[in-house]
N, C-alpha and C positions, 0 to 999 in steps of 0.2 A: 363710696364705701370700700374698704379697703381691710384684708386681713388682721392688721393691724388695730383694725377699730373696733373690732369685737370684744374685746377686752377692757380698753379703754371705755366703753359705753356703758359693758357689764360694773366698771370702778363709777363711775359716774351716775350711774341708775339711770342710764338712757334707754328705754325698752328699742328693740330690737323687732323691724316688721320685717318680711317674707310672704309671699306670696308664690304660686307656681305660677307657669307660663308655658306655654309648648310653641308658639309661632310667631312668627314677624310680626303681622298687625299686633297681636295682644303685648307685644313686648316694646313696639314704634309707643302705643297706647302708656304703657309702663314709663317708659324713658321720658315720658313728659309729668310723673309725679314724684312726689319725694319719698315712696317708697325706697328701702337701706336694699332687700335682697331678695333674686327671684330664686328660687329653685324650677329646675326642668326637674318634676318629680317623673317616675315609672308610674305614677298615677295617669300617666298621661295616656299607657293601653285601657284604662276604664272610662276615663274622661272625653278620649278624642276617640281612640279604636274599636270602645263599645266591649270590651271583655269584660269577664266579672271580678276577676283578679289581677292585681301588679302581676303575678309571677308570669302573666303573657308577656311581659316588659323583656325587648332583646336590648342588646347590646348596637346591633344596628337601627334600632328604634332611638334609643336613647342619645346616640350621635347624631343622627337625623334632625329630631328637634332642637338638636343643643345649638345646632347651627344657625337654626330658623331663628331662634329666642337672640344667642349671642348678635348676630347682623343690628338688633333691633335696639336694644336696649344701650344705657350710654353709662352714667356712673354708679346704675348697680351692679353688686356683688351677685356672680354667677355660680351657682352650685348646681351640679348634675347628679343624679343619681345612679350609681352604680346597682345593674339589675340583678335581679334573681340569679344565685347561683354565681355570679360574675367575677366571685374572692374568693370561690369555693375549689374552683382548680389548682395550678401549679400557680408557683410566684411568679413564673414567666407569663404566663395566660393573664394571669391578673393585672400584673405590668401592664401590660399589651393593652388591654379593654379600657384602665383609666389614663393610658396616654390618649388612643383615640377620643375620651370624653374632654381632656385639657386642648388638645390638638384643633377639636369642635369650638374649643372657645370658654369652657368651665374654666372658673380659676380655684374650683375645691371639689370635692366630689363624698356627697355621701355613702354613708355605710351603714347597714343593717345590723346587728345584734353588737351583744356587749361580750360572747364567751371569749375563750382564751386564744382560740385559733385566729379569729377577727382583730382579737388586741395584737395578736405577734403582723397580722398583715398590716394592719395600720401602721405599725410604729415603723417597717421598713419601707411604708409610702412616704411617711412625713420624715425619714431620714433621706429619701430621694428625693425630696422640695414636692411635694404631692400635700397643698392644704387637706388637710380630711374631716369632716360632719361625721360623729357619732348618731346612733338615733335606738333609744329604747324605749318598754313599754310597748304598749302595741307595735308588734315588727311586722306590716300587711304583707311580706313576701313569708312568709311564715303563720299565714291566714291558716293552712289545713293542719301543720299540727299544734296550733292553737285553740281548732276549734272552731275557728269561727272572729267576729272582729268584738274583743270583748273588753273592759276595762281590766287591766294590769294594776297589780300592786296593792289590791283592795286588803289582804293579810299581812301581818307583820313580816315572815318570809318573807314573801313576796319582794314588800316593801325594800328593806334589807337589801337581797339579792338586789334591786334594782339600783339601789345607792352603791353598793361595793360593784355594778359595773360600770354606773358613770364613773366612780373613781377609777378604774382601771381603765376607762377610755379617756379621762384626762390624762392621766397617765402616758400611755401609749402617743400622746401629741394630737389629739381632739382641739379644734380651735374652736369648736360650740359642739350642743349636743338635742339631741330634737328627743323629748318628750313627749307621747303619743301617746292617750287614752290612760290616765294615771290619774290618782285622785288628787284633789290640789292639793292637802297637808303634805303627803307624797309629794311631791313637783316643787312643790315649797322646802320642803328640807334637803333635799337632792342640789336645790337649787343654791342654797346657804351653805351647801360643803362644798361647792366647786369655785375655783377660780375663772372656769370658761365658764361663757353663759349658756343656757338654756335656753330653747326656740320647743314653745309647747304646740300642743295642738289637740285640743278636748284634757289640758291637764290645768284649767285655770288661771288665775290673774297674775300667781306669785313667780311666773318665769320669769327672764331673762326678754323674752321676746316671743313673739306669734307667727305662726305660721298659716294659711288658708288655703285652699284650691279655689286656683280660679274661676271654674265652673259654679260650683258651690258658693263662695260668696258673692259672684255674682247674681245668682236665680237663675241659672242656667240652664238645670235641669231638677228633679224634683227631689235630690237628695237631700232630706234635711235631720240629719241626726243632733243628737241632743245640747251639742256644745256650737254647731254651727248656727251665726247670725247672717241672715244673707240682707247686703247692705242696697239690695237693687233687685227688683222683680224680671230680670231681666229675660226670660225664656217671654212673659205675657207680653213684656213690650214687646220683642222680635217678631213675635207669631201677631199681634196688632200692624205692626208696621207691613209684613207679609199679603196679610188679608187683605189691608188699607190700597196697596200694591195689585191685586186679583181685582177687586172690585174698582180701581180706575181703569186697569186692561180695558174686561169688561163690558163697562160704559162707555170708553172709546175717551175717555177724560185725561189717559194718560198714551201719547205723549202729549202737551199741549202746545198753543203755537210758540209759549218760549222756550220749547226743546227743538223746534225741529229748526232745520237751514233751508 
């Protein structure tokens, strides 16, 4: 997968998978399916670091794993997330944070909101050769003054504002755009006025493409909000395999005579 073929797929009506990733094994695991694109989300301070929000997402966190995922993975497309706060400095600071995330091995890096200050920073990344992911609708580093993590877009404003700012992130040189917590008639008409595609995530069928956390669709742990399908039980198998593991200790059953020399 290749910048280039985001578009092309969007022409073709080839939906568009994503999944996150944070480390070597899950991404060795990755490189062997035909998944198109990982993203290292900042999800990855709730997922792996146990905080309750993205906004504990550094900047040293975010290069950390990007490097773990990049070693691992072969011909998917690599997007990193740019953390909390990280476009909100000088353009020199900002420079600086998504060269280290390309430098880690990202070959795009996403970005939080759709306002006007976010569109002037993108448009001078993607004139510096800097692929950039827009992402609106639920923006989780903007959890407290939101409120809370809540569905976007459910009023006609609402709505509205959120079309005039995927257009203004197309605009600005967006090679795709992530739709987060949006109703699907919303995500669907959003989706029909852009020329880049759409990577949704709790906004329905009519995107461009899907996005997931790898925890979560695995069963990893017991987050199950209302748009998430989890394709594998995968927390009971482990904690099985675990126990199964305790109880041969044990019994003295493991190791047996084809382990030992």
């Amino acid at each position: 997968m290749k910048i280039t073929d985001f578009k092309r797929k969007k022409a073709l009506g080839e939906k568009i998978s994503f999944l996150t990733c944070y480390d070597y094994p899950s991404a060795c695991i990755i490189a062997e399916t035909e998944l198109d694109c990982v993203l290292v989300g900042d999800s990855v301070a709730m997922a792996v670091h146990g905080y309750e929000t993205t906004v504990m997402a550094t900047i040293e966190m975010m290069e950390f794993h990007t490097r773990a995922v990049a070693r691992g993975i072969k011909k998917q497309f690599l997007v990193s997330d740019l953390p909390f706060l990280a476009h909100k400095g000088s353009q020199q600071e900002t420079v600086a944070n998504v060269r280290r995330l390309l430098q880690a091995g990202a070959q795009a890096v996403k970005i939080e909101g759709g306002d006007l200050d976010t569109c002037k920073t993108i448009t001078h990344l993607v004139a510096a050769g800097v692929p950039v992911v827009g992402h609106i609708g639920l923006t989780p580093q903007s959890v407290h003054q939101l409120g809370g993590y809540k569905v976007q877009g459910k009023t006609l404003e609402q709505a509205e504002q959120l079309l005039n700012q995927a257009k203004d992130l197309e605009a600005a040189g967006c090679c795709a755009l992530v739709l987060e917590c949006v109703p699907q008639n919303v995500a669907e008409h959003i989706t029909s006025h852009l020329s880049i595609p759409t990577i949704g995530i709790g906004a329905g069928v009519g995107t461009d493409g899907q996005v997931l956390v790898w925890h979560d669709m695995l069963g990893l742990n017991d987050f199950k909000p209302h748009f998430l399908k989890q394709y594998c039980e995968g927390k009971a198998y482990f904690r099985q395999a675990i126990n199964d593991y305790i109880n041969e200790v044990r019994h003295a059953q493991f190791p047996a005579k084809e382990h030992a020399f």
